[in-house]
TIKEMAR-987456 format. One record per residue (C-alpha): residue number from 1; x, y, z. Coordinates in steps of 0.001 Angstrom, whole numbers, plus 500000, padded with zeros to 6 digits. Layout:
N
{seq = NUM; c1 = X; c2 = Y; c3 = Z}
...
END
This chain:
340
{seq = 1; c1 = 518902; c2 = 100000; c3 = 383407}
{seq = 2; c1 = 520405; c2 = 099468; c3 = 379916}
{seq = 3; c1 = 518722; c2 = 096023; c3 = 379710}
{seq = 4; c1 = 514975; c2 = 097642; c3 = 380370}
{seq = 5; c1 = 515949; c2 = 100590; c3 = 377551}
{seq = 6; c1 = 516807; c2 = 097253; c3 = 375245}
{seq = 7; c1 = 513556; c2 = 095528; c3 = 375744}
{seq = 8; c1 = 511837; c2 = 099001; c3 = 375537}
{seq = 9; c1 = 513468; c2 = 100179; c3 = 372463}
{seq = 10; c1 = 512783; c2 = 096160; c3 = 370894}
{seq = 11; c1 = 509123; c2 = 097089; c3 = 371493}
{seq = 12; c1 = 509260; c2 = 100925; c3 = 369994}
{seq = 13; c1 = 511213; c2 = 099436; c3 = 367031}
{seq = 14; c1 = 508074; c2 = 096616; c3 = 366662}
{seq = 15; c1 = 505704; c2 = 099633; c3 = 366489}
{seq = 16; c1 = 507616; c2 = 102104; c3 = 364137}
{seq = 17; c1 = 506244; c2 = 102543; c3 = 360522}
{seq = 18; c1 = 508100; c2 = 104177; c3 = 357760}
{seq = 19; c1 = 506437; c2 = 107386; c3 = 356852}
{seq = 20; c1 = 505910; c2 = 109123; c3 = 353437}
{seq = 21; c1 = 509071; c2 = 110083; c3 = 352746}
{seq = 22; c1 = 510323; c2 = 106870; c3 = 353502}
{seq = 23; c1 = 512257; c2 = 107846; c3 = 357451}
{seq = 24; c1 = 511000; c2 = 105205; c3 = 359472}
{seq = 25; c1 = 509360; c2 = 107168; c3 = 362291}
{seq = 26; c1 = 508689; c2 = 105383; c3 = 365923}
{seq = 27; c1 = 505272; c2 = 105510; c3 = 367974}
{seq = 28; c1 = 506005; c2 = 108514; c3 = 369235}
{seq = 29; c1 = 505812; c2 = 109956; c3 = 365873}
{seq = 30; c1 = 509569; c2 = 110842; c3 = 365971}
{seq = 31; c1 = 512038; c2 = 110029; c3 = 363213}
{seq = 32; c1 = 513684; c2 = 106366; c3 = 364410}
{seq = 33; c1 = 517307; c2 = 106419; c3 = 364795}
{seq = 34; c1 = 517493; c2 = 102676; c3 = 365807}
{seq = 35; c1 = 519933; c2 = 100495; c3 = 364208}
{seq = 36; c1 = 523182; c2 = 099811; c3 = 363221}
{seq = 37; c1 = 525503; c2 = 102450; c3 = 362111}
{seq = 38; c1 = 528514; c2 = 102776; c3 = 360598}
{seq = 39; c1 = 530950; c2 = 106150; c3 = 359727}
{seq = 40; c1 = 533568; c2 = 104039; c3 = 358215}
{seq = 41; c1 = 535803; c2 = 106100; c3 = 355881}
{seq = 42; c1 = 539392; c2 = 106507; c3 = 354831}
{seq = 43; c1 = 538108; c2 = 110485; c3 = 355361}
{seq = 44; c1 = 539518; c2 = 111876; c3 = 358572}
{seq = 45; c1 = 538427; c2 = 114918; c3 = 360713}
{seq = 46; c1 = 540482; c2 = 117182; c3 = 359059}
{seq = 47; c1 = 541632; c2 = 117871; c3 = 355435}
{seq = 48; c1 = 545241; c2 = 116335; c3 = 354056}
{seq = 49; c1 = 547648; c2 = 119344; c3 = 353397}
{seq = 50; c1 = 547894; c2 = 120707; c3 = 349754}
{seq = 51; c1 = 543847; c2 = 119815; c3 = 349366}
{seq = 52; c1 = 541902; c2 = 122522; c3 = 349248}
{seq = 53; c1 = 538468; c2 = 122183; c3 = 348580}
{seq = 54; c1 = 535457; c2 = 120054; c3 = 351100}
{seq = 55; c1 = 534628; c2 = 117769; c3 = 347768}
{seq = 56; c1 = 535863; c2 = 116089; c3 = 344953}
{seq = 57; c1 = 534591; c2 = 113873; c3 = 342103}
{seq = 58; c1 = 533890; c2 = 110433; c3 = 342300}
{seq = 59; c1 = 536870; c2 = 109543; c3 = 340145}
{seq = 60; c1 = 539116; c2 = 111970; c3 = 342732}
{seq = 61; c1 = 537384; c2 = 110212; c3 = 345268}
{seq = 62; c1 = 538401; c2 = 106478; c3 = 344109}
{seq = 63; c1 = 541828; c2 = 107722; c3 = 343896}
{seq = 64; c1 = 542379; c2 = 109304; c3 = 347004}
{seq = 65; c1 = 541018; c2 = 106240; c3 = 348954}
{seq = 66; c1 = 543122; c2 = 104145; c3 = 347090}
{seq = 67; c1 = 546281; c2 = 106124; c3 = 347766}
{seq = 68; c1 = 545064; c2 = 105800; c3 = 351896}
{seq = 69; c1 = 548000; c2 = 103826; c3 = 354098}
{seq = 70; c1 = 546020; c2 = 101722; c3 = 355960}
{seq = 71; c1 = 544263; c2 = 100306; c3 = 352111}
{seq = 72; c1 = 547470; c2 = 099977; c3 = 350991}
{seq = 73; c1 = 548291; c2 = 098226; c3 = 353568}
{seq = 74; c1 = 545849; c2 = 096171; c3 = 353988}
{seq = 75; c1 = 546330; c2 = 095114; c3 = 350290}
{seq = 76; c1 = 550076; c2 = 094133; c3 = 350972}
{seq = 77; c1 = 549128; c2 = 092125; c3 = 354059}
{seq = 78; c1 = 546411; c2 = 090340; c3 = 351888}
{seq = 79; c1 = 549211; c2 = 089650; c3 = 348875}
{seq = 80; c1 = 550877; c2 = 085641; c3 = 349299}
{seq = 81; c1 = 554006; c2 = 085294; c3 = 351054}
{seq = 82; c1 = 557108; c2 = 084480; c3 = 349578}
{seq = 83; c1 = 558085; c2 = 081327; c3 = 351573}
{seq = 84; c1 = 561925; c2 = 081789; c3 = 350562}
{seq = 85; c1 = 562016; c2 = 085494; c3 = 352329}
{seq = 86; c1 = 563244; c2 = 084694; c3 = 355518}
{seq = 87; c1 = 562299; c2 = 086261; c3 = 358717}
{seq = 88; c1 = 561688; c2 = 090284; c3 = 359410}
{seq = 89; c1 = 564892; c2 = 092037; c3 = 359831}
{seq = 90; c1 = 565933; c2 = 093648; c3 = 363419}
{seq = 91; c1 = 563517; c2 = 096502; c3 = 364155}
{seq = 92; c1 = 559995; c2 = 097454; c3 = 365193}
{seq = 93; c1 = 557534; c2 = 095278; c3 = 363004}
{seq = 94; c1 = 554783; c2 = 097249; c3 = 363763}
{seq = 95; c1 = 551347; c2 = 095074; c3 = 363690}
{seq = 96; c1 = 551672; c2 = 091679; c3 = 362925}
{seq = 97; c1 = 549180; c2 = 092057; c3 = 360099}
{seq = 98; c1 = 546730; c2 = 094257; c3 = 358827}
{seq = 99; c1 = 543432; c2 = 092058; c3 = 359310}
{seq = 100; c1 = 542119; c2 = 093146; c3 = 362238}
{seq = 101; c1 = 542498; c2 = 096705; c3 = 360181}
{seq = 102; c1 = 538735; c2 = 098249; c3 = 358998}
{seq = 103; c1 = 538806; c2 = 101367; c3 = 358252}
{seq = 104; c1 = 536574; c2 = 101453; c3 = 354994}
{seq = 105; c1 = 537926; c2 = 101379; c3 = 351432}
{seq = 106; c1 = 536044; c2 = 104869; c3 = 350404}
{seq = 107; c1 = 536187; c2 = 108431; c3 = 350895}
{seq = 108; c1 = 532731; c2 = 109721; c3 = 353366}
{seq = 109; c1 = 530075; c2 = 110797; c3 = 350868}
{seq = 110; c1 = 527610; c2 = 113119; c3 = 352535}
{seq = 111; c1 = 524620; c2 = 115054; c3 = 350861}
{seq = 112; c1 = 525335; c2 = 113134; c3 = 347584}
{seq = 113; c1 = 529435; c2 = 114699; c3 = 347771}
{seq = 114; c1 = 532594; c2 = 112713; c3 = 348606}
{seq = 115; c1 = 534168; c2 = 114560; c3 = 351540}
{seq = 116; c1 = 538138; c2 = 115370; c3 = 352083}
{seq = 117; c1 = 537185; c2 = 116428; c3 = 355821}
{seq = 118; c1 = 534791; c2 = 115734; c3 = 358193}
{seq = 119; c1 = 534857; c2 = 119672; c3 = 358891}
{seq = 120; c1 = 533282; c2 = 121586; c3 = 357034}
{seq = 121; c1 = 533252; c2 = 124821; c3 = 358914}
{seq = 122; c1 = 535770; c2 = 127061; c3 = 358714}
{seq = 123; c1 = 536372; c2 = 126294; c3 = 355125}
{seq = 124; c1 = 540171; c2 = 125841; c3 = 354581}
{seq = 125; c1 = 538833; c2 = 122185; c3 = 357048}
{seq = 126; c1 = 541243; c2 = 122419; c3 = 359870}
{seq = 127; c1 = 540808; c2 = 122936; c3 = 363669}
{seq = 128; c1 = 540809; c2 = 126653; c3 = 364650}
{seq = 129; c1 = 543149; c2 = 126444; c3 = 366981}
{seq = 130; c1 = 544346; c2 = 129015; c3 = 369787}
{seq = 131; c1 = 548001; c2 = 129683; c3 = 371038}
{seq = 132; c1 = 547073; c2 = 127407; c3 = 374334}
{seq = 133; c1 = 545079; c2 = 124717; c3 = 371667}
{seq = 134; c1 = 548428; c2 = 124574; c3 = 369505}
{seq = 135; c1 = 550332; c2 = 124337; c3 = 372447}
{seq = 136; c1 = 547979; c2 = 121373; c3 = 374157}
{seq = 137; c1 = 548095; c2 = 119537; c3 = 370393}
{seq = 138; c1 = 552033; c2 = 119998; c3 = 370688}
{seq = 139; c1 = 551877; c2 = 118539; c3 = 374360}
{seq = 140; c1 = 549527; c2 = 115911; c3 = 373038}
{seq = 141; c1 = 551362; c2 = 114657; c3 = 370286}
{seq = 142; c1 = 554644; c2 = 114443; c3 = 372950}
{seq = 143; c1 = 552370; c2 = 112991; c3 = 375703}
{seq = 144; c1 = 551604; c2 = 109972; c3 = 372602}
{seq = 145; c1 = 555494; c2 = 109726; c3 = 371836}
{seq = 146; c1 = 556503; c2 = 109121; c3 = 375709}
{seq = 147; c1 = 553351; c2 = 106517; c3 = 376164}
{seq = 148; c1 = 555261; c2 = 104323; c3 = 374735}
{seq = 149; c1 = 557921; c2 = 104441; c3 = 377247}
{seq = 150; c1 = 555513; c2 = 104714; c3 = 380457}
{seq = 151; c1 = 556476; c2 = 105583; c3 = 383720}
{seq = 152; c1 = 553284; c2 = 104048; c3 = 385206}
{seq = 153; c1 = 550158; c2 = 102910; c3 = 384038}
{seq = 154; c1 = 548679; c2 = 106668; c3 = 383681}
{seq = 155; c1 = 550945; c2 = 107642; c3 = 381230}
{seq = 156; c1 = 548917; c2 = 105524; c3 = 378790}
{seq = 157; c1 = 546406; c2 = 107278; c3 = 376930}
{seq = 158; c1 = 543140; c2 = 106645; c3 = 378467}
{seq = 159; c1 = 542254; c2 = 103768; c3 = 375138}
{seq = 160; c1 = 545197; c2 = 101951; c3 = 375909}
{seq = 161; c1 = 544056; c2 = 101223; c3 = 379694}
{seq = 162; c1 = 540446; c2 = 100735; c3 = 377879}
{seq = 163; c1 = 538274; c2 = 103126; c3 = 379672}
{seq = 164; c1 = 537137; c2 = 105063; c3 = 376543}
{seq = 165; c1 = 537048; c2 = 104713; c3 = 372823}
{seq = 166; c1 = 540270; c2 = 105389; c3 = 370831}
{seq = 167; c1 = 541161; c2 = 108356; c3 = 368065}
{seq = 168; c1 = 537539; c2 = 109934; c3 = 369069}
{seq = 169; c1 = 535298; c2 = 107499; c3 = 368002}
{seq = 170; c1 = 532987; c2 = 107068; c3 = 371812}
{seq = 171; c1 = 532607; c2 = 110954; c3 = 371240}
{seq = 172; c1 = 531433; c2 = 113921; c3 = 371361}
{seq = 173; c1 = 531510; c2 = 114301; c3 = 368269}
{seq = 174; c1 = 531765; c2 = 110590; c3 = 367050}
{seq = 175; c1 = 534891; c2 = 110396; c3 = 364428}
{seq = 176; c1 = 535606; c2 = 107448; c3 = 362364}
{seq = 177; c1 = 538469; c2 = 104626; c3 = 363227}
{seq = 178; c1 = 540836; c2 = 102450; c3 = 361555}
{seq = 179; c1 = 538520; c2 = 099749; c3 = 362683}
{seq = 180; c1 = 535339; c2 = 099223; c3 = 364923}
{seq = 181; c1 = 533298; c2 = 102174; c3 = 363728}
{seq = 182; c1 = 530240; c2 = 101130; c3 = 364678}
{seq = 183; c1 = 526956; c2 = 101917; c3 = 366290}
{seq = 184; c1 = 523850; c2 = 100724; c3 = 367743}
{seq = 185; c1 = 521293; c2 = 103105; c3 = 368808}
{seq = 186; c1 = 518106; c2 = 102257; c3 = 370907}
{seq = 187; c1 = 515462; c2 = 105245; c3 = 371247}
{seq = 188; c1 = 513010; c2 = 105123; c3 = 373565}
{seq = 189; c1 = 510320; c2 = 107987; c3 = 374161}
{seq = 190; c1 = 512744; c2 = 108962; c3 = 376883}
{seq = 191; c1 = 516348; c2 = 107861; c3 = 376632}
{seq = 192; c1 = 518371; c2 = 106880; c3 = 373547}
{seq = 193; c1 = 521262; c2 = 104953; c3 = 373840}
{seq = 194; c1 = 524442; c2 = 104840; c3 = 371367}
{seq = 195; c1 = 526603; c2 = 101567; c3 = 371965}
{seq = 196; c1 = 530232; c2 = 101856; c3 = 370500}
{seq = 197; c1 = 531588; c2 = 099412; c3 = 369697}
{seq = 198; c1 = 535031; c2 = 099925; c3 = 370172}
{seq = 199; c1 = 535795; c2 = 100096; c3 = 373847}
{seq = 200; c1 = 532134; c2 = 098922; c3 = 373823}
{seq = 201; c1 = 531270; c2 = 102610; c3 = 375310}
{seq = 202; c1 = 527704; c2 = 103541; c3 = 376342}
{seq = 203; c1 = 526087; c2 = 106555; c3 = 375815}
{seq = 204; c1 = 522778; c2 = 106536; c3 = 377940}
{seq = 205; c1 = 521527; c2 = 109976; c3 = 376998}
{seq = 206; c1 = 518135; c2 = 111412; c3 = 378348}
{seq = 207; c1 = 515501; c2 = 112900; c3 = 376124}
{seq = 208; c1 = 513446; c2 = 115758; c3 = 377403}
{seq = 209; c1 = 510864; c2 = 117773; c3 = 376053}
{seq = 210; c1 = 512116; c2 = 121181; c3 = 375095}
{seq = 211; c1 = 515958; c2 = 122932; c3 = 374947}
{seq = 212; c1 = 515558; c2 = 124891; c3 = 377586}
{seq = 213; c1 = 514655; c2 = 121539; c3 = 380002}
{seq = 214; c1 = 517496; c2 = 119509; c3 = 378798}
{seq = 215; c1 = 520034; c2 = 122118; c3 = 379284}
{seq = 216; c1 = 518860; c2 = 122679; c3 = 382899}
{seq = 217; c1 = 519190; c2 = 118993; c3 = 383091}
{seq = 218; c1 = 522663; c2 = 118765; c3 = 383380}
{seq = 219; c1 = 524456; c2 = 117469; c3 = 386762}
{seq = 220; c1 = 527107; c2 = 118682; c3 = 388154}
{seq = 221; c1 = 530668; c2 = 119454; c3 = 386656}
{seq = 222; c1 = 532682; c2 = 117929; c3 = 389579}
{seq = 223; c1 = 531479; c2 = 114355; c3 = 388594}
{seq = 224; c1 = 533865; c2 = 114919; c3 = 385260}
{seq = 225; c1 = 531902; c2 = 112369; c3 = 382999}
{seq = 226; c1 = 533947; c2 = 110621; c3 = 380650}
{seq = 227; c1 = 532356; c2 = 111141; c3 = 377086}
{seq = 228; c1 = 530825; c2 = 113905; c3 = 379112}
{seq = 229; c1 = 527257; c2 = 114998; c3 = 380602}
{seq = 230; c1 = 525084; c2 = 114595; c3 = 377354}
{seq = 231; c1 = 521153; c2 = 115623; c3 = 377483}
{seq = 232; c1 = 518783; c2 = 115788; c3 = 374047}
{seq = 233; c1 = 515515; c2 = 117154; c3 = 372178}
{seq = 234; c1 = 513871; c2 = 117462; c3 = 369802}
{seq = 235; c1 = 513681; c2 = 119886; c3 = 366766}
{seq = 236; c1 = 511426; c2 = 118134; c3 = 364325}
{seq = 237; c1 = 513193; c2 = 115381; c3 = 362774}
{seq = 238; c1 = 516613; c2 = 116194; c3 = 364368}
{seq = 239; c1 = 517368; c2 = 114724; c3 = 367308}
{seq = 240; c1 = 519853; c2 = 117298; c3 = 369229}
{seq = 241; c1 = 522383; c2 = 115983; c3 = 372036}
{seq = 242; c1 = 524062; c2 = 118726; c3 = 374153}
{seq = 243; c1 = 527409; c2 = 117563; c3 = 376111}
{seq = 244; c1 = 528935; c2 = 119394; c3 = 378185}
{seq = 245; c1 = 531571; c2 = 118723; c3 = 381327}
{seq = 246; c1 = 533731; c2 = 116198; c3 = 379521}
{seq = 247; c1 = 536863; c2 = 114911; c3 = 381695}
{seq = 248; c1 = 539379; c2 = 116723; c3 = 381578}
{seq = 249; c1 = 541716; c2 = 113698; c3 = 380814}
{seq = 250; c1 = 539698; c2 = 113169; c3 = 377786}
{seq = 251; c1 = 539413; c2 = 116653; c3 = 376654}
{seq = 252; c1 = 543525; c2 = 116662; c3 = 376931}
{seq = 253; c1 = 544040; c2 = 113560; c3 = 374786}
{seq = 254; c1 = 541967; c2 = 115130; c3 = 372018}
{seq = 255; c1 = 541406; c2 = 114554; c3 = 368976}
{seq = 256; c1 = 539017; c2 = 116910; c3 = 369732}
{seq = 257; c1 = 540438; c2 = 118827; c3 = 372467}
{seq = 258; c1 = 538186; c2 = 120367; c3 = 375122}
{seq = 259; c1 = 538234; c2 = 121940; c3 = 378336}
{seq = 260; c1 = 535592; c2 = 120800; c3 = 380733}
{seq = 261; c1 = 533689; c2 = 124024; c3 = 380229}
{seq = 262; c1 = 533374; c2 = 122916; c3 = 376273}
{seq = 263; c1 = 530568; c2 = 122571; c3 = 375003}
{seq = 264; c1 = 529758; c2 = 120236; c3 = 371670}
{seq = 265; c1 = 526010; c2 = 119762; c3 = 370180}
{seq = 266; c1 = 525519; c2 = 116871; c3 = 368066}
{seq = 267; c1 = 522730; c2 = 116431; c3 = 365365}
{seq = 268; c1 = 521326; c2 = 112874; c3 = 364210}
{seq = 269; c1 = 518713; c2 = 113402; c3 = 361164}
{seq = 270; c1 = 517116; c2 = 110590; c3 = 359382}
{seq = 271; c1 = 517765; c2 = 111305; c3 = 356433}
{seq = 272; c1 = 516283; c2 = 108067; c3 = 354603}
{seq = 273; c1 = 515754; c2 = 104246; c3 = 355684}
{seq = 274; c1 = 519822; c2 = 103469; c3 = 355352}
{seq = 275; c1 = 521008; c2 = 106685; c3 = 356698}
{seq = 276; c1 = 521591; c2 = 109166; c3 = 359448}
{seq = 277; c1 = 523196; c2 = 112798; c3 = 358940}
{seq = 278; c1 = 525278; c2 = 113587; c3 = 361291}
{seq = 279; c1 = 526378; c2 = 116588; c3 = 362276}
{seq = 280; c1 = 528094; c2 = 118469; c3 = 365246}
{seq = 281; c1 = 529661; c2 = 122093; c3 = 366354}
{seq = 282; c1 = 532409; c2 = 122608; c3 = 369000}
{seq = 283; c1 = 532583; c2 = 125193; c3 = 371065}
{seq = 284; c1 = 535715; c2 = 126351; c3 = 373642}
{seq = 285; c1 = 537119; c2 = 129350; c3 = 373344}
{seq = 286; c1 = 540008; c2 = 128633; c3 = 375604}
{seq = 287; c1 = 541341; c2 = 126258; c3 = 372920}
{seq = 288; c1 = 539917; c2 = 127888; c3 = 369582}
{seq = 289; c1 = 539602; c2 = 130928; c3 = 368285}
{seq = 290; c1 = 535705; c2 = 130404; c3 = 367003}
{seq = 291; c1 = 533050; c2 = 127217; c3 = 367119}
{seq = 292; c1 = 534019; c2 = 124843; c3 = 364249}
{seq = 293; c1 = 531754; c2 = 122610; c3 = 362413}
{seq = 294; c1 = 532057; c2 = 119027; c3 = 361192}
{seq = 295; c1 = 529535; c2 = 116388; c3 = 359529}
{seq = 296; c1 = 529133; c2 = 112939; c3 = 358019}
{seq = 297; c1 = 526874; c2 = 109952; c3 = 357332}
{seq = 298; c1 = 526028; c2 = 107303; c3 = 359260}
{seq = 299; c1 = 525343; c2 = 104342; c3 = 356991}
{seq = 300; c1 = 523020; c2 = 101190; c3 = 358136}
{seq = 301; c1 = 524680; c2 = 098057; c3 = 358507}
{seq = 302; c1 = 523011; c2 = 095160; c3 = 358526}
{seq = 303; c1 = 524515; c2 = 092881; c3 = 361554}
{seq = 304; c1 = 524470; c2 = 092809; c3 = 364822}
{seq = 305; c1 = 527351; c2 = 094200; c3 = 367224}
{seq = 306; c1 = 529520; c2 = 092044; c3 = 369662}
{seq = 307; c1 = 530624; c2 = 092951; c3 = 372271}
{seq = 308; c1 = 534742; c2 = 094165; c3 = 372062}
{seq = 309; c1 = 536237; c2 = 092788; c3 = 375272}
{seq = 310; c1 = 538953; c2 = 095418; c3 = 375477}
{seq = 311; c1 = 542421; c2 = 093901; c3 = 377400}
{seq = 312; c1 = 540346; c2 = 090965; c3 = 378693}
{seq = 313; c1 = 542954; c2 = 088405; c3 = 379695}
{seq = 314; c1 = 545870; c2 = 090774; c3 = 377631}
{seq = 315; c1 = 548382; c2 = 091486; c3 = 379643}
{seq = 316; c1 = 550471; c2 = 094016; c3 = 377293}
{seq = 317; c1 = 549958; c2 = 096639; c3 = 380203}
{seq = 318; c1 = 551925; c2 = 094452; c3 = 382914}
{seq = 319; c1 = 554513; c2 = 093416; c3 = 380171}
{seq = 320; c1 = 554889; c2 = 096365; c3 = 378654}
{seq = 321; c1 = 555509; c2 = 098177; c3 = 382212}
{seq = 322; c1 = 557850; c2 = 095571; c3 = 383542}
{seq = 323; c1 = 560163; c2 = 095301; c3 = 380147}
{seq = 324; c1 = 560506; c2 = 098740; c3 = 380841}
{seq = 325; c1 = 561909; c2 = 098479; c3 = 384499}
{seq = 326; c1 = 563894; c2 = 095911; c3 = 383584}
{seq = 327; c1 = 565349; c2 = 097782; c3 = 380748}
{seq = 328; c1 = 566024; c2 = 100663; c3 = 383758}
{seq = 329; c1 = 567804; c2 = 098368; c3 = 385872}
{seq = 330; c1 = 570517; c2 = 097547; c3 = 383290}
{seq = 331; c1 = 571081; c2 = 100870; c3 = 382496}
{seq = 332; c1 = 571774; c2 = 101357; c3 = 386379}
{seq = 333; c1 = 573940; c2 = 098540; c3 = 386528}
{seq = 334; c1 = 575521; c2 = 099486; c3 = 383149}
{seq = 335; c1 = 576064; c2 = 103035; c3 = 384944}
{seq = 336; c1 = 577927; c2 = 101914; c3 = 387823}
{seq = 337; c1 = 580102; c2 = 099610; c3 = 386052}
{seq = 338; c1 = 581135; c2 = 101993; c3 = 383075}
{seq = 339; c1 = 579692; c2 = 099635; c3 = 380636}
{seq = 340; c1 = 577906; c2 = 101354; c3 = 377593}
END
């Protein structure tokens, strides 16, 4: 199925023309969201503490990305080695280098305005949290701490056994990553399709004629979709993607946290040949205390994207789970000998 929307969408790209304004449109006469995208940004969902306004200048802007961790340390890992340092001392490493690391050098600039959040609604940019959403982000953050001393192979978080994009980015709503934040989007007459790259995720979401028959559209919330049950339409230019029923396993791990009866409506305009706007609004009262509202470009890129072959022939899982066993057994055997 995802091969004949490929060849379909080659064909509706051959016959798109680039309207007056300059959005290329498709031969449907809608706005063509075809492409590759990209959201790369050192700006994150929410806003860093002690900043208090959505945008800053240009010169602000430079500044802050400069300032961001993973730059910095992707400009250390970049630096020559000194030969005569010797090898790292005893410890945790972390990454052996920084070069698989792309999380864009620049703060997102949407509307013309460098962003310090991708939320924009409320205004202080921060997640609206209820008692039982600050006590699932609590849970979540411990939940992160003890995956990486797993009991089994579910207590990894559902990226690290590869079965949906990490930090957010597969959706809904999109969000950035520190690398791999990219997008490919086919659009037929009746389907459009956003490929993510990382996890190499597949959005196959049907397009229908009016609000009314997409909502009524969606299947059933025992199947528990991961990414969730997404249907679209139309309002002029915008195309408008409704998701609903998203696992609960997913909705748990955040870093948008829903329940399955969340709901989160996404908004892709063409804004001009090299970029999308978009937009979405989340909406659960059981973790928030009001819908919140985020947005940011979507930037063409000009190449193609591979396929990311997530864990294929890696066995970290298997290693990782049997280091830990073994580490169990000498603490048994320590136990019943007195040794420390």
């Amino acid at each position: 199925m995802i091969r004949a929307l490929i060849f379909a969408a080659a064909f509706v790209a051959l016959a798109s023309s680039a309207s007056a304004e300059g959005v290329p449109r498709a031969a449907d006469g809608h706005a063509d969201l075809s492409g590759v995208w990209s959201n790369a940004s050192v700006t994150h969902l929410t806003r860093p503490p002690g900043q208090t306004t959505l945008t800053i200048s240009k010169a602000e802007a430079e500044a802050f990305a400069k300032s961001s961790p993973l730059v910095a340390r992707q400009e250390r890992d970049a630096a020559p080695i000194d030969p005569k340092a010797g090898a790292p001392g005893v410890g945790d490493p972390g990454g052996y280098n920084a070069f698989w690391l792309d999380p864009g050098n620049t703060m997102g600039e949407v509307k013309g305005q460098y962003r310090t959040s991708w939320i924009v609604d409320p205004a202080d940019g921060q997640l609206p949290l209820s008692a039982q959403g600050k006590a699932l982000v609590a849970k979540a953050n411990a939940y992160s701490r003890d995956a990486d001393r797993p009991d089994n192979p579910e207590a990894f978080e559902p990226w690290d056994r590869c079965i949906i994009s990490s930090r957010g980015s597969g959706g809904p709503g999109m969000l950035n990553n520190i690398y791999n934040s990219n997008y490919q989007i086919l659009q037929t007459a009746k389907y459009v399709v956003i490929e993510v790259e990382m996890i190499h995720d597949a959005r196959g979401v049907p397009v229908f004629a009016s609000k009314a028959a997409a909502q009524a559209a969606h299947g059933p919330a025992a199947l528990a979709l991961w990414l969730g049950d997404s249907t679209a339409w139309w309002e002029g230019d915008t195309l408008v993607i409704e998701t609903v029923n998203v696992n609960a396993e997913q909705g748990r791990a955040g870093p948008i946290f829903l329940t399955p009866k969340g709901r989160v409506t996404e908004r892709l305009t063409r804004v001009s040949a090299k970029q999308i706007l978009y937009a979405f609004e989340v909406e659960d009262p059981t973790y928030y205390t009001r819908p919140w509202k985020a947005e940011m470009s979507l930037n063409a890129g000009p190449k193609a994207i591979y396929e990311y072959a997530c864990h294929e022939g890696n066995y970290a899982l298997p290693d990782i789970l049997s280091g830990m066993r073994a580490g169990e057994r000498a603490s048994a055997g320590k136990a019943k000998t007195g040794g420390e």
